[in-house]
C-alpha positions in Angstrom: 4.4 16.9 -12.0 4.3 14.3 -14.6 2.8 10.4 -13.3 5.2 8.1 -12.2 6.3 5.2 -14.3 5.6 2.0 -12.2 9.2 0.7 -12.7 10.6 4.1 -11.0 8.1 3.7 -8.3 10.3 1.8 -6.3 13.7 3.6 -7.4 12.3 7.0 -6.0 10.8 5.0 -3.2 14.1 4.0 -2.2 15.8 7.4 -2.3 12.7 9.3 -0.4 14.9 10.3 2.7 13.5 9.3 6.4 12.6 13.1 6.8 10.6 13.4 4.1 8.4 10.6 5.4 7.7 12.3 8.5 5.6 15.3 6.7 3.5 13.8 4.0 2.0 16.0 2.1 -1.7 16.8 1.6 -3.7 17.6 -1.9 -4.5 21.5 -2.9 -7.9 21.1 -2.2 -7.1 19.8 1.4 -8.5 16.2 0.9 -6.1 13.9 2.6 -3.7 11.9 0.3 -3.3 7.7 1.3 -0.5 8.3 3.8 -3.2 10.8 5.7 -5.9 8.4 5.3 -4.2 5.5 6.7 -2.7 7.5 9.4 -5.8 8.9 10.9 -7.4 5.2 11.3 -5.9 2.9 14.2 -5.9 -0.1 12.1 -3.4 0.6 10.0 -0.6 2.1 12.4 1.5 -0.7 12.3 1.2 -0.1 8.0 1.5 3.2 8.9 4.8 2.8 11.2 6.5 0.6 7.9 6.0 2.4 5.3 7.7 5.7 7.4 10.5 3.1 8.1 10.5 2.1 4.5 11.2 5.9 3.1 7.8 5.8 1.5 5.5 8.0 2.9 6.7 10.6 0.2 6.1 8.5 -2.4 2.4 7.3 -0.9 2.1 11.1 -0.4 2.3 12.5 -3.9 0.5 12.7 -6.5 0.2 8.8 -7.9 -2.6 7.7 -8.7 -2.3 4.5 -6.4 -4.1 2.0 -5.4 -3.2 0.8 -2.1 -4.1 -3.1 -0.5 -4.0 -2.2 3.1 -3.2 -4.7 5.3 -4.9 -4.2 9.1 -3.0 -4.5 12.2 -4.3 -7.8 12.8 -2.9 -8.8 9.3 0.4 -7.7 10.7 0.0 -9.8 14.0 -0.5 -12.8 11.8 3.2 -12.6 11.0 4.3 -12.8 14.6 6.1 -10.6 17.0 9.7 -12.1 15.6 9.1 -12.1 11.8 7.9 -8.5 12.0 10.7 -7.2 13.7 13.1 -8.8 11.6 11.1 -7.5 8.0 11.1 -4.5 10.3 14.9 -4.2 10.5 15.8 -4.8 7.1 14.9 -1.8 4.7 15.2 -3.7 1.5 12.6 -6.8 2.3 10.5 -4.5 4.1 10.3 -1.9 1.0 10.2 -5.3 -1.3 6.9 -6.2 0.5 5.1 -3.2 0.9 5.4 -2.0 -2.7 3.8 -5.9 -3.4 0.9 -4.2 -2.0 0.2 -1.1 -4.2 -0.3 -0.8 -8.1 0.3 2.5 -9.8 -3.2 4.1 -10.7 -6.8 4.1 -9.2 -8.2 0.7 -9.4 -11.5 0.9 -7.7 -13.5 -2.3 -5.9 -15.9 -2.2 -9.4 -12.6 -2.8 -11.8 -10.5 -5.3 -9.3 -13.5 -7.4 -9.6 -12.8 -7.8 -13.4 -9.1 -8.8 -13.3 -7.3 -11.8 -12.8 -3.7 -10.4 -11.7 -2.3 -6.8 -11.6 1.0 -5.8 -11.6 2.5 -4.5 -8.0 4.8 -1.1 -8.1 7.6 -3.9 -7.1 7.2 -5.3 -10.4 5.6 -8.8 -9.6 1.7 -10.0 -10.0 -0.6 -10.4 -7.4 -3.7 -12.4 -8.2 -7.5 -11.8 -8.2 -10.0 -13.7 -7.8 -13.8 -14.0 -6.2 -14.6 -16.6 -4.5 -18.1 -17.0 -3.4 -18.8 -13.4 -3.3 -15.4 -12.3 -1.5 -12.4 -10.8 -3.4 -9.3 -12.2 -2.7 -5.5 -10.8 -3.4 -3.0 -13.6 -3.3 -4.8 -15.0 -0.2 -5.6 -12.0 1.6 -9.7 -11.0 1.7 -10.7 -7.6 1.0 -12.4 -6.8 3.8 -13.6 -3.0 3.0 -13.0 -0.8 -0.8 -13.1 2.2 -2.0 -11.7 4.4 0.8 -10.6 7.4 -1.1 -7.7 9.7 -1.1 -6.8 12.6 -3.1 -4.3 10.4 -4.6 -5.6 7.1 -4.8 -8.1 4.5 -3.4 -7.5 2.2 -0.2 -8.7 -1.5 -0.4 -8.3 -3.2 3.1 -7.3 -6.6 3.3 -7.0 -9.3 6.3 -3.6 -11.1 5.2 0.2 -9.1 4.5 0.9 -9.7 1.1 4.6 -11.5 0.5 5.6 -11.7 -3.0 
């Protein structure tokens, strides 16, 4: 399968039916792909729960590369109760958002340090800096890097990202 383009990222993203979200799929050599990852850690099942709501566990399933700004549970309770509920509830601002958090190909912790902005699969910039010895997206910290997945790389962070 060829790589995706990052502008069709979000088309395909958007036609990934609700049942294909429900069965990501893993790599040949059985390492688990992001989806798997973030599904089998407790922090991110409110990520989790979204981007199945979203239609794009199929795309975060196959084969990117991605690279994937996670944001925790607790980043998710920062929005509130309400806020959540509503992104929640409306497909298109809650796809909107979550692609703001992943850019097409394997960035690792070593090469975000050396940018100043990458491009989201949404189509807008987030930017990078270090401060003081912490990385920063936008104004979320990066709180853990480098957790792989057959197709990609996780980077955690402590703030949702809203572009």
């Amino acid at each position: 399968m060829k790589r995706i383009a990052i502008s069709a990222v979000a088309v395909v993203a958007l036609a990934i039916p609700a049942s294909a979200a429900a069965a990501p799929l893993g790599s040949a050599a059985g390492t688990p792909n992001i989806v798997q990852v973030a599904a089998a850690n407790k922090q991110f099942s409110t990520l989790v729960s979204l981007v199945q709501k979203a239609g794009l566990a199929g795309v975060l399933s196959g084969p990117g590369p991605f690279t994937v700004f996670a944001p925790t549970n607790a980043a998710f309770a920062k929005l509130g109760k309400r806020t959540l509920r509503a992104v929640a509830k409306n497909k298109k601002l809650l796809t909107k958002i979550l692609t703001y958090h992943v850019v097409a190909g394997k960035v690792t912790a070593a090469q975000v340090v050396k940018l100043r902005s990458a491009k989201t699969v949404n189509g807008k910039r987030v930017k990078i800096r270090v401060r003081k010895g912490n990385v920063f997206v936008n104004d979320a910290r990066v709180v853990k890097t480098d957790i792989p997945a057959s197709n990609g790389v996780i980077h955690v962070i402590n703030r949702v990202l809203i572009p």
